[in-house]
Backbone as a ProteinNet text record, in pm:
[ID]
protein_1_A
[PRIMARY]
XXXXXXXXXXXXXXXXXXXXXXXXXXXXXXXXXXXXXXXXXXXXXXXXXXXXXXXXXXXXXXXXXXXXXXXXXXXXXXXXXXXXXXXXXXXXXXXXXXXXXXXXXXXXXXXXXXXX
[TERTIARY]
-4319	-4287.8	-4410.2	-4549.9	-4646.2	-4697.7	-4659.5	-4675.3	-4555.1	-4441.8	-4328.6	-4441.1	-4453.5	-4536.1	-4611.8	-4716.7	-4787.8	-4722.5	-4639.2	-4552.5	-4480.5	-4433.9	-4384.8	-4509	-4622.3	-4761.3	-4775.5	-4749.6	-4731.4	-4676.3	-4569.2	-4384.9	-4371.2	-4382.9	-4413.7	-4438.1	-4555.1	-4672.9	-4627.9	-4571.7	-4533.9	-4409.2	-4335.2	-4186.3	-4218.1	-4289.3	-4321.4	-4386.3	-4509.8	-4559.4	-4410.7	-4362.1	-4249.1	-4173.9	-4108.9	-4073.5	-4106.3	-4229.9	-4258.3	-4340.7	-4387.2	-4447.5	-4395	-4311.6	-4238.2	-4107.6	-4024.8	-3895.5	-3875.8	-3763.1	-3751.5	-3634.8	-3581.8	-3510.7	-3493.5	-3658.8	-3707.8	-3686.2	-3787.9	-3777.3	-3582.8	-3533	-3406.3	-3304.6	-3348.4	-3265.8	-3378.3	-3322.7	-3418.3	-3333	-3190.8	-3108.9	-3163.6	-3180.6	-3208.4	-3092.2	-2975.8	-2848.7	-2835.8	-2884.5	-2830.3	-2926.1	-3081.1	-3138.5	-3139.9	-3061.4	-3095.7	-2948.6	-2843	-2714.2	-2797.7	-2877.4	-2962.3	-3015.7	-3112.1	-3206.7	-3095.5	-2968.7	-2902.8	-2809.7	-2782.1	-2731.2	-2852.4	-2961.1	-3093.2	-3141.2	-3140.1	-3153.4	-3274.5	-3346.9	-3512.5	-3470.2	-3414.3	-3407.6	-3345.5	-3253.3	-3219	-3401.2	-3382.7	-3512.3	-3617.8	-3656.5	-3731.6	-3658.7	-3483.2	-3459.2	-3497.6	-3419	-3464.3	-3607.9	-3699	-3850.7	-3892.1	-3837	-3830.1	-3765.8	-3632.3	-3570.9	-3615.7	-3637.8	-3719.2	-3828	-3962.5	-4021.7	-4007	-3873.7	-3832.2	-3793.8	-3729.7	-3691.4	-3793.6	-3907.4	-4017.1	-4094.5	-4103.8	-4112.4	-4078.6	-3909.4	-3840	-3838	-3813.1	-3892.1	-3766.9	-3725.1	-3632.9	-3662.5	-3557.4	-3591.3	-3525.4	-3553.3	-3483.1	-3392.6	-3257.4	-3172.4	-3218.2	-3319.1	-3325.7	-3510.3	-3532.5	-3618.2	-3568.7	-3458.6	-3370.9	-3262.3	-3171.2	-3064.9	-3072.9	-2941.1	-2959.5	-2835.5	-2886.4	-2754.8	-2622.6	-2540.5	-2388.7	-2318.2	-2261.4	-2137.4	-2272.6	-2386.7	-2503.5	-2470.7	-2413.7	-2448.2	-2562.3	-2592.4	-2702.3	-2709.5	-2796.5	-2847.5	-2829.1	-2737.2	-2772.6	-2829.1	-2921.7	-2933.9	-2818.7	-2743.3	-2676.5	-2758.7	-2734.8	-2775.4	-2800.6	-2709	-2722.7	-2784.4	-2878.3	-2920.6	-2864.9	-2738.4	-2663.9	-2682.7	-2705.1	-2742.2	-2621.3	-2542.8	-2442.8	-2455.6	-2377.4	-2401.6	-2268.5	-2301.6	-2219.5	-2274.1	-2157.3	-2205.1	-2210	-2299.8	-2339.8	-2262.2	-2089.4	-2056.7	-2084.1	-2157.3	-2227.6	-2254.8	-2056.3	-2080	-2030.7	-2041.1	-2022.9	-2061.3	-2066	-2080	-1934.6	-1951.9	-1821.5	-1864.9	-1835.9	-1816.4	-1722.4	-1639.1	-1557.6	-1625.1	-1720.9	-1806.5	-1927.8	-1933.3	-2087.3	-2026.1	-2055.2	-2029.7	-2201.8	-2204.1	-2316.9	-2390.5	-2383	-2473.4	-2538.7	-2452.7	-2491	-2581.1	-2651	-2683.5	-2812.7	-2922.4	-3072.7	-3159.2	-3106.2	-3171.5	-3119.9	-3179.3	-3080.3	-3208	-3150.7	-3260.6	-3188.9	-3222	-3108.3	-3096.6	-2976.1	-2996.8	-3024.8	-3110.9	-3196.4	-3105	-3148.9	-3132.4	-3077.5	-2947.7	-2906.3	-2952.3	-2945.9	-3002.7	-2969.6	-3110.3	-3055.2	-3103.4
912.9	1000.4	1016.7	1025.9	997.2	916.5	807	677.5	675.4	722.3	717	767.4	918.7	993.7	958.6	814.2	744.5	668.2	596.1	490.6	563.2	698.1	763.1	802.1	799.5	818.2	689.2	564.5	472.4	443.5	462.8	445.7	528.5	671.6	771.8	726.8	742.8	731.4	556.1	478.7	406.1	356	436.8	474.1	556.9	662.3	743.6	642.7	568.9	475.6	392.9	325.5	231.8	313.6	451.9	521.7	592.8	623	725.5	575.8	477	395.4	313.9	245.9	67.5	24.5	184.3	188.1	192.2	111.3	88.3	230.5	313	380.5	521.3	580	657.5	665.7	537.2	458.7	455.2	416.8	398.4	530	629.5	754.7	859.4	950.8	1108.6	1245.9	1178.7	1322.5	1299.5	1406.9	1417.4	1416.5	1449.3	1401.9	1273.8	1192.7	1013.1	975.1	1055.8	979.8	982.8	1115.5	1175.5	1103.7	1062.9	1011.1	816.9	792.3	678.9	615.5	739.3	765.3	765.9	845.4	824.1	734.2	612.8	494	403.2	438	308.6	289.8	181.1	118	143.7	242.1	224	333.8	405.1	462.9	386	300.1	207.3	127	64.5	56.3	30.1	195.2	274.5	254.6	314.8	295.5	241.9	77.8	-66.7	-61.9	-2.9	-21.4	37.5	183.7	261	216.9	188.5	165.3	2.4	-49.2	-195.9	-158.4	-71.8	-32.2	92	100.1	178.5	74.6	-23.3	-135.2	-203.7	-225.7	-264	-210.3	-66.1	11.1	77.3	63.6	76.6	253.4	316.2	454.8	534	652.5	736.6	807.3	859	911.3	1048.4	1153.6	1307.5	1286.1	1368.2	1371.6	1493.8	1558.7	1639.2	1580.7	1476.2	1374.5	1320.3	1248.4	1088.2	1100.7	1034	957	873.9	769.3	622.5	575.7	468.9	437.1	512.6	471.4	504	404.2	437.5	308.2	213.2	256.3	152.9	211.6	134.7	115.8	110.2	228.7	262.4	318.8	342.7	415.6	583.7	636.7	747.7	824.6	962.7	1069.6	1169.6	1230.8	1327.6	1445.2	1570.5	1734.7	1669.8	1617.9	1589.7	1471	1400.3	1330.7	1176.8	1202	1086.6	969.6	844.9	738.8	640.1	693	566.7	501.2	441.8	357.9	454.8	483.2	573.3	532.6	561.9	521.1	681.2	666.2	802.3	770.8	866	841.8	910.6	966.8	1059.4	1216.1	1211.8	1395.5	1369	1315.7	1306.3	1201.2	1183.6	1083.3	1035.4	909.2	822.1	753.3	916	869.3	1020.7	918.2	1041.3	1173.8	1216.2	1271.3	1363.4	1287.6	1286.4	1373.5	1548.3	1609.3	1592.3	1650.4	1658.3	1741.8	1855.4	1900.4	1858.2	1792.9	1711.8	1601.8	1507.8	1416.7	1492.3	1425.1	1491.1	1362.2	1260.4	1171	993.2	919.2	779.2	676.4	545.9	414.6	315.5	204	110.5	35.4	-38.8	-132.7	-237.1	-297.3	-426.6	-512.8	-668.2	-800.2	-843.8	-933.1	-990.3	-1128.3	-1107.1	-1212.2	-1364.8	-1424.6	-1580.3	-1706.6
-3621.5	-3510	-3419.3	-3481.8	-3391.4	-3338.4	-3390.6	-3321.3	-3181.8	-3194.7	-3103.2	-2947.1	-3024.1	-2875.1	-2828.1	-2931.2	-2845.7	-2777.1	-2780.8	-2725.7	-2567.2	-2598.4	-2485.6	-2379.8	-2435.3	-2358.6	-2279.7	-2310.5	-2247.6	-2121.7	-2181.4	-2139.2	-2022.8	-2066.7	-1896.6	-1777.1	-1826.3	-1655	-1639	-1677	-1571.7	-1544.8	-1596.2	-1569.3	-1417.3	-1377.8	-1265.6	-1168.1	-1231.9	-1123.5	-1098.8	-1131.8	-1089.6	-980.7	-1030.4	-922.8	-815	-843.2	-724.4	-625.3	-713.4	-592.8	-550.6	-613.5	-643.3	-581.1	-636.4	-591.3	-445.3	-414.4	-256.7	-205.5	-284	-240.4	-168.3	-212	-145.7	-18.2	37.3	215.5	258.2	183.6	252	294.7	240.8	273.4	288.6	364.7	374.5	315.8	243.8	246.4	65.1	42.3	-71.6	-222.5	-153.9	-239.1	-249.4	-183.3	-182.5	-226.9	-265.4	-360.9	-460.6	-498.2	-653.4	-711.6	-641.6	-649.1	-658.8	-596.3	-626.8	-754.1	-802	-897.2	-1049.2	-1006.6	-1104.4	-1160.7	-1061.7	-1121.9	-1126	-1134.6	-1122.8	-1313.1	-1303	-1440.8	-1532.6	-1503.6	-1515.5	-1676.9	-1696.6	-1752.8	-1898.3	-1893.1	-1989.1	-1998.3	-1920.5	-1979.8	-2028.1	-1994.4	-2084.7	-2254.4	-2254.2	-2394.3	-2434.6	-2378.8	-2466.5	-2504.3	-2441.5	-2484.1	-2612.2	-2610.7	-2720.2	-2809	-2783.4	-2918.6	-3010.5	-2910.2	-2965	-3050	-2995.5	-3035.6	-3193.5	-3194.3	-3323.3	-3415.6	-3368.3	-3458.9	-3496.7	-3442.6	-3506.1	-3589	-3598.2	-3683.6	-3769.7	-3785.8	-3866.7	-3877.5	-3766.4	-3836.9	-3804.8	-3902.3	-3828.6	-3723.1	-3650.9	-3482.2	-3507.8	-3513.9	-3497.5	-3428	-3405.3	-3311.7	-3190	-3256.5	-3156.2	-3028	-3066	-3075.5	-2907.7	-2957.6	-2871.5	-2954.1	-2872.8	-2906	-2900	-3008.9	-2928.9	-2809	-2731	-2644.8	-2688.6	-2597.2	-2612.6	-2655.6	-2799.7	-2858.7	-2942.2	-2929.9	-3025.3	-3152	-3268.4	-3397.4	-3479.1	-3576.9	-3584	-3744.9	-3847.5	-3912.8	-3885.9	-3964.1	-3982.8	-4066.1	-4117.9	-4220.8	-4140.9	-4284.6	-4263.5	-4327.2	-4323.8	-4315.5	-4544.4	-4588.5	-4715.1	-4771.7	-4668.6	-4706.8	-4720.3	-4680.2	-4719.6	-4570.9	-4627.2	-4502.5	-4503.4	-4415.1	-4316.6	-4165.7	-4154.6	-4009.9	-3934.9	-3799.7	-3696.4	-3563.8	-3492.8	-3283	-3272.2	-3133.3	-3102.5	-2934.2	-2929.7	-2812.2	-2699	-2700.8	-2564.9	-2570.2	-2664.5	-2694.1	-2840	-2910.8	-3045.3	-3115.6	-3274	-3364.9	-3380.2	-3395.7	-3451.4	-3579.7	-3677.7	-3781.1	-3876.3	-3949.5	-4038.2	-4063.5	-4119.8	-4181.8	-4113.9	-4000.2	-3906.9	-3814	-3825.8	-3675.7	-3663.3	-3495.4	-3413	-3529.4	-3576.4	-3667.9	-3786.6	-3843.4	-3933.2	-3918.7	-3799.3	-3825.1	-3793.8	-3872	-3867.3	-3789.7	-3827.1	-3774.3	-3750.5	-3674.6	-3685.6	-3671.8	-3722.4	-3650.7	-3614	-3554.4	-3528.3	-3633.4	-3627.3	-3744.7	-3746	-3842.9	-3855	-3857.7	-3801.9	-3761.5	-3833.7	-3794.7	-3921.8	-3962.7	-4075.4	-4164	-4112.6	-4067.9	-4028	-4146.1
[MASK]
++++++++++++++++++++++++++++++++++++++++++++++++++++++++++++++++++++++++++++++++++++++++++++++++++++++++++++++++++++

């Protein structure tokens, strides 16, 4: 988990440089609804995931739920409240899994590569 916050120490400040300097969308509008309506279909934020969550898969490490989530509909590693570890999608406002309400899950990782 402290390695993550180093990784998000990274990941930040040039997630912001990309936007506040890089991005062309600023320049193209002045109403401030059409950028923030901009900002919110712009891809930068995936990612960032993919960076993180790559970076979790390389480390194999559990992630808090109150931490991150992972993508939407990504198949994943779960801990439940009992300890118990199954695989569940996290659909935006819930777990998709029998067992798995939102309270219950303490933590998730993705799941490792399959075997070639």
């Amino acid at each position: 988990m402290a390695e993550e916050n180093e990784m998000l120490k990274i990941v930040t400040p040039m997630t912001e440089h990309v936007c506040d300097h890089l991005c062309r969308f600023p320049w193209e509008t002045e109403r401030k609804e059409d950028l923030e309506e901009m900002c919110a279909n712009c891809q930068m934020d995936k990612y960032t995931n993919d960076i993180l969550n790559t970076y979790s898969l390389v480390k194999q490490e559990w992630i808090p739920v109150t931490e991150r989530l992972p993508e939407i509909r990504e198949s994943v590693l779960i801990t439940l409240w009992d300890r118990t570890v199954t695989v569940g999608q996290w659909y935006g406002h819930r777990w998709g899994h029998a067992k798995a309400y939102q309270e219950d899950v303490l933590a998730w990782m993705p799941l490792p590569a399959p075997f070639h």
